[in-house]
C-alpha positions as CSV (number, residue, x, y, z in Angstrom):
1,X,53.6,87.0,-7.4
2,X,55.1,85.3,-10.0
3,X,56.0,85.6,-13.6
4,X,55.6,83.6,-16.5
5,X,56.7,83.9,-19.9
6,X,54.5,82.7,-22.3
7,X,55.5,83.7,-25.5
8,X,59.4,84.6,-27.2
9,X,60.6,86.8,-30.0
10,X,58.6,89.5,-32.3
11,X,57.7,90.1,-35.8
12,X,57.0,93.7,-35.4
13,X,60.6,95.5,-36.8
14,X,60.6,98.7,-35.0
15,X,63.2,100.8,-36.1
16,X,64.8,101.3,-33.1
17,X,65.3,97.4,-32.2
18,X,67.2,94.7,-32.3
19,X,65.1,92.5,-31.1
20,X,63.6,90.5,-34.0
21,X,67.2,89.8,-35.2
22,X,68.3,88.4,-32.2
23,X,65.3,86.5,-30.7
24,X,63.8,85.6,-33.8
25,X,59.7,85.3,-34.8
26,X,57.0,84.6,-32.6
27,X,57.1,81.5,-31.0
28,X,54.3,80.5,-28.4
29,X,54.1,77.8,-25.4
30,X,51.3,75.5,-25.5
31,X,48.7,76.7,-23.7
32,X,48.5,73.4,-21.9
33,X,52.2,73.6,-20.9
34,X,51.4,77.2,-19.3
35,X,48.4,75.4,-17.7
36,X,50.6,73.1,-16.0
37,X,52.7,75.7,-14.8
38,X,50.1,77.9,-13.5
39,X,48.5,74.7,-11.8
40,X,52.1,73.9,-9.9
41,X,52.4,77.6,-8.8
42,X,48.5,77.7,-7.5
43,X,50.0,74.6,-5.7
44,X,52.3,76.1,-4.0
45,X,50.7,78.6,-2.8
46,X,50.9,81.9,-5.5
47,X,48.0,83.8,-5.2
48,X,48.7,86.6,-8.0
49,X,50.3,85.8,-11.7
50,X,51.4,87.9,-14.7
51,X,51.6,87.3,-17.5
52,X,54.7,88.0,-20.2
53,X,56.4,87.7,-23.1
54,X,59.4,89.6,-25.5
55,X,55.6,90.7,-27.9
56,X,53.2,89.1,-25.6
57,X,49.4,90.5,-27.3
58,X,51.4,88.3,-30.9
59,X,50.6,84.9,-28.5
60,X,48.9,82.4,-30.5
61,X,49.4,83.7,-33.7
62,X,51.5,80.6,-34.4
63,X,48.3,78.3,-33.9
64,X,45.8,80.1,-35.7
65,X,44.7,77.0,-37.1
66,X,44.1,75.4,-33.7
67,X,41.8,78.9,-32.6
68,X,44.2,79.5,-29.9
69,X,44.7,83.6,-29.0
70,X,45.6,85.3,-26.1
71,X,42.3,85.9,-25.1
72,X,41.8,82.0,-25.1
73,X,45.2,81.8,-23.1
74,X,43.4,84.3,-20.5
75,X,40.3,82.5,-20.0
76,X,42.1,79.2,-19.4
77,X,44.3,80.6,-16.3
78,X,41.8,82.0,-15.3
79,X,39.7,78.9,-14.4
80,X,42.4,77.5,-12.1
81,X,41.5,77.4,-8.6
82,X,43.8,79.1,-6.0
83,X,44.8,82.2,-8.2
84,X,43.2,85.5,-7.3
85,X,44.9,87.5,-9.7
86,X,46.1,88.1,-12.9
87,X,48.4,90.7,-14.4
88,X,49.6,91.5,-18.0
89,X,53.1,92.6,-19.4
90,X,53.5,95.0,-22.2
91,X,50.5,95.1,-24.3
92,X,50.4,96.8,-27.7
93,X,47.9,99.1,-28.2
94,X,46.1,97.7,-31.3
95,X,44.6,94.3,-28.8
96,X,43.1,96.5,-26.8
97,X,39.3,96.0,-28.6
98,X,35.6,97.2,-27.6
99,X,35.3,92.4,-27.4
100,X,38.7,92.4,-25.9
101,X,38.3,94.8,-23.2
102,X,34.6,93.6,-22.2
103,X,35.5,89.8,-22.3
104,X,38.6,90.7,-20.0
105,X,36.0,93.0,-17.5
106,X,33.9,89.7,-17.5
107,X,37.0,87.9,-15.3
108,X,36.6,89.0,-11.9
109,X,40.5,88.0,-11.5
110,X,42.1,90.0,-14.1
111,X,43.9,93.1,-12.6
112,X,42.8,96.7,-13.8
113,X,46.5,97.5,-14.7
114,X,47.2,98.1,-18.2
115,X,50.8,98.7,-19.5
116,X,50.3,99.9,-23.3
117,X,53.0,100.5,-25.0
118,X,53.5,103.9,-26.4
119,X,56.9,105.2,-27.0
120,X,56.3,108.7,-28.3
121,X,53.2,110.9,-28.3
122,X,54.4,112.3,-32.0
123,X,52.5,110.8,-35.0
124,X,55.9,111.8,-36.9
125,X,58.2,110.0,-34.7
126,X,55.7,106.7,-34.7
127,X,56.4,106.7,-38.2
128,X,60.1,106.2,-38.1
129,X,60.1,104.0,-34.9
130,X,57.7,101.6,-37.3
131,X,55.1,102.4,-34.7
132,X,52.0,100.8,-36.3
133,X,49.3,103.0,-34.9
134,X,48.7,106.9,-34.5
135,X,48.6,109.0,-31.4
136,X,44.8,108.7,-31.8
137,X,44.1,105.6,-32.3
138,X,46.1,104.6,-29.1
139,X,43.6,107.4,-26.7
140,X,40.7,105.7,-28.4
141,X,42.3,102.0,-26.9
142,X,42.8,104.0,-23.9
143,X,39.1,105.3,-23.6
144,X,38.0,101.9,-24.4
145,X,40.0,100.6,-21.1
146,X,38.3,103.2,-19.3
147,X,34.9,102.1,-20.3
148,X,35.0,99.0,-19.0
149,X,37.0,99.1,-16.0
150,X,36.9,101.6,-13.4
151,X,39.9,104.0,-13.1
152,X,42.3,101.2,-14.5
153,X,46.1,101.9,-14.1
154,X,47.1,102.8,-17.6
155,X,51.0,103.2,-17.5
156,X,53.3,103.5,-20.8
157,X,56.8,103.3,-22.0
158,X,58.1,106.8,-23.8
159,X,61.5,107.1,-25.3
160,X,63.0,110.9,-26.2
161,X,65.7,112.0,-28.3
162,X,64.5,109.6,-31.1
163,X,66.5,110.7,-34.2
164,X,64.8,113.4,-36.2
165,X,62.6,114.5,-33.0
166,X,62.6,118.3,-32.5
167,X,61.7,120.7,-30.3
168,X,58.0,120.6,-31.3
169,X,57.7,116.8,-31.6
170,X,58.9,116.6,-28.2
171,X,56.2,119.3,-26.9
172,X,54.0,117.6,-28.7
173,X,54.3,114.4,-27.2
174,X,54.0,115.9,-23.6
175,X,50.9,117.6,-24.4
176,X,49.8,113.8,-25.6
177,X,51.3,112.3,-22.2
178,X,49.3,115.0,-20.0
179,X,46.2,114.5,-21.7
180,X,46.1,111.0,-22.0
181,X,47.0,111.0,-18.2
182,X,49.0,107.9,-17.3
183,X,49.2,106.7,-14.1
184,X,53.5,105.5,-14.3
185,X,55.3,106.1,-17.4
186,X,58.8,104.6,-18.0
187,X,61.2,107.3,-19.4
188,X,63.8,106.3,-21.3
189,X,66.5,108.6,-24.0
190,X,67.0,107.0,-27.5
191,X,69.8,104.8,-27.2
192,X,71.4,103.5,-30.7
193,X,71.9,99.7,-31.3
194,X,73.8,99.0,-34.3
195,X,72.2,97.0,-37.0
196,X,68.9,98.6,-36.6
197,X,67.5,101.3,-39.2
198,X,67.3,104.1,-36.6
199,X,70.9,103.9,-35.7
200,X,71.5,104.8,-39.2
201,X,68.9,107.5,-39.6
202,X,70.4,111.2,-39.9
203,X,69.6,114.2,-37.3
204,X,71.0,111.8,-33.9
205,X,69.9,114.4,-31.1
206,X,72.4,114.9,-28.9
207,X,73.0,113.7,-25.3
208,X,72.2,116.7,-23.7
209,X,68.4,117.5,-25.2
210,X,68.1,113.9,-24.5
211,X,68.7,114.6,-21.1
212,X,66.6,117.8,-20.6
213,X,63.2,116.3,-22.4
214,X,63.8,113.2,-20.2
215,X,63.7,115.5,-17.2
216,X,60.3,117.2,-18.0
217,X,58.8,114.0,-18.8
218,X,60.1,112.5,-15.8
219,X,58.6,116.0,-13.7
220,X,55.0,115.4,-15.2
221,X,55.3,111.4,-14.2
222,X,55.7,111.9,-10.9
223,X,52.9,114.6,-11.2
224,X,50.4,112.5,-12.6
225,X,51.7,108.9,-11.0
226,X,50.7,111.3,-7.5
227,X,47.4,112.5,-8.5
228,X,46.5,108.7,-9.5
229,X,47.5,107.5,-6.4
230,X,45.3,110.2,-4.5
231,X,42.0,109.4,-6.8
232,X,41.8,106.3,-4.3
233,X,41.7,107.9,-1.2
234,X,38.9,107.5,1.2
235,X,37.9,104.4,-1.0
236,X,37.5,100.5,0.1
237,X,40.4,98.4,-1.6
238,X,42.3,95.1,-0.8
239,X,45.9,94.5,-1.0
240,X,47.9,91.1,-1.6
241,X,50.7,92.1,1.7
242,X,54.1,91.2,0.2
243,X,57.0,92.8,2.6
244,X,57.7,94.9,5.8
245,X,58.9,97.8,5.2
246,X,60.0,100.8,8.3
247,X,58.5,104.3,7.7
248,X,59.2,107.2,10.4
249,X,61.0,103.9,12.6
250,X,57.5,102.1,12.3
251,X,57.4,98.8,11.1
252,X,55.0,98.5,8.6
253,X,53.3,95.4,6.2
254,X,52.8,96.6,2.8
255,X,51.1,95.3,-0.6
256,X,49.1,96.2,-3.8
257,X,45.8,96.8,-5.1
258,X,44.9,95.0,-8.1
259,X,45.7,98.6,-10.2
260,X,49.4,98.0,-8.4
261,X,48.9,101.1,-5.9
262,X,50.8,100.5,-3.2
263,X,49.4,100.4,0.6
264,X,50.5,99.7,3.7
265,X,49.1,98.8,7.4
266,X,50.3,98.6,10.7
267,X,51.9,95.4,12.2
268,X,49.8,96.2,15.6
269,X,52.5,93.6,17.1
270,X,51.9,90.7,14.4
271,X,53.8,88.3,12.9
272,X,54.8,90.1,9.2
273,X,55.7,86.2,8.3
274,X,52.1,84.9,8.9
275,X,50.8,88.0,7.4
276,X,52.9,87.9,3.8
277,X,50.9,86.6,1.3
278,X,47.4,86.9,2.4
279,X,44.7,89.5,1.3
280,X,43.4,92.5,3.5
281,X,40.8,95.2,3.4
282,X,40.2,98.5,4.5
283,X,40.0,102.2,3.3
284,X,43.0,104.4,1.5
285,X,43.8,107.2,3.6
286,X,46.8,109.5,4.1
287,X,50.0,108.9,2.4
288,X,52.8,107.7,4.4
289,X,55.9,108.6,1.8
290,X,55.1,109.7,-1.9
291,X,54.2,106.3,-3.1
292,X,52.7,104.3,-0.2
293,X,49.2,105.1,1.3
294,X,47.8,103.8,4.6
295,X,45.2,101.0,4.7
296,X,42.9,101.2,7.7
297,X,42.1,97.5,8.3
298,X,38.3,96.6,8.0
């Protein structure tokens, strides 16, 4: 797998960031220059790519003149021969359209793993991160992922503790979290950064609270991250095999499915070297730790 950054810096001004004032705007690569990059890493054997950037949905908004958009970006790498897969960053909700969602399900390639953005399930607390969309209008983009792509991954950032959020706002953005049903969600308390609006914004919750909502939220990922996991049991997938890895002193080769569940299978005495970066199928079955389920080979 490898990474490449396609886009620097942001325009959005969330409250809570520094961001903007220290990368600066949006500046895209050339999609040609990605090309090439792409085409040297297809080259050299990379069979999975993702895709990223600081606001990476803002590509191509610095050649609007030339018609060039992330979606354009998309389709190019996707034409190149010897990549199988292709994998997003952070995505903000507001890209994720009804055109948007059924061009992407038109690329046999692109990875059913969406990471949206979210950072608080509070309408409220949107407001004063600078959030610029409501808790509803990021379950319809949600529900549009889910139309066109079967039982995608959806995973999210949250943070807790923002300044100003009580009691209720927090309860209110777990009932969002559990209803919206994510399959990972990265947990994280408000931390100030000086120069930004929000470290100057009054009722700072203190470190403690932060610490306690963090725990529930962090209890209802691993809840939901499980059930996710367990929808795909007893069904056909394929895994890209990455690494060996030694469960109950058994040596094991393990990868992911294109909505990044990880799966393992058993070495049966070969080579883990000639088996790392190549493609297997088979069916999900039990679960060999909390995070890893068995693939029965085909």
């Amino acid at each position: 797998r490898a990474f490449i950054k396609v886009q620097d810096g942001c325009n959005q001004f969330c409250s809570y960031c520094i961001i903007p004032y220290t990368r600066g705007r949006v500046r895209s690569r050339r999609p040609e220059d990605v090309e090439e990059e792409v085409k040297i890493l297809a080259e050299e054997g990379y069979k999975e790519i993702v895709l990223t950037g600081i606001h990476l949905t803002s590509y191509g908004i610095d050649f609007k003149d030339e018609g060039i958009d992330f979606l354009t970006l998309i389709k190019r790498l996707h034409a190149i021969d010897g990549i199988e897969r292709i994998r997003f960053g952070s995505l903000e909700p507001r890209v994720i359209t009804e055109t948007f969602a059924e061009e992407l399900s038109k690329l046999p390639k692109i990875c059913p793993h969406f990471h949206l953005s979210l950072q608080s399930g509070c309408d409220d607390t949107l407001k004063r991160m600078n959030r610029h969309y409501t808790c509803e209008e990021y379950a319809e983009r949600c529900a549009i992922l889910r139309k066109y792509f079967e039982n995608p991954a959806i995973t999210t950032d949250v943070i807790v503790g923002f300044p100003g959020e009580t009691d209720a706002d927090f309860e209110t953005t777990r009932e969002f979290l559990e209803k919206v049903h994510f399959y990972e969600m990265h947990v994280f308390p408000y931390s100030r950064r000086a120069g930004t609006r929000a470290d100057r914004m009054p009722d700072q919750v203190p470190e403690p609270v932060k610490k306690e909502r963090s725990a529930v939220l962090l209890k209802l990922e691993k809840k939901m991250s499980g059930e996710y996991r367990s929808s795909f049991a007893g069904t056909e997938q394929e895994i890209l095999l990455e690494e060996p890895v030694t469960i109950n002193d058994e040596i094991y080769m393990t990868g992911y499915t294109k909505e990044y569940v990880k799966a393992a299978i058993r070495l049966d005495g070969r080579d883990p070297k000639a088996l790392k970066n190549t493609f297997v199928s088979g069916i999900l079955g039990d679960f060999l730790t909390e995070e890893i389920l068995l693939l029965n080979e085909k």
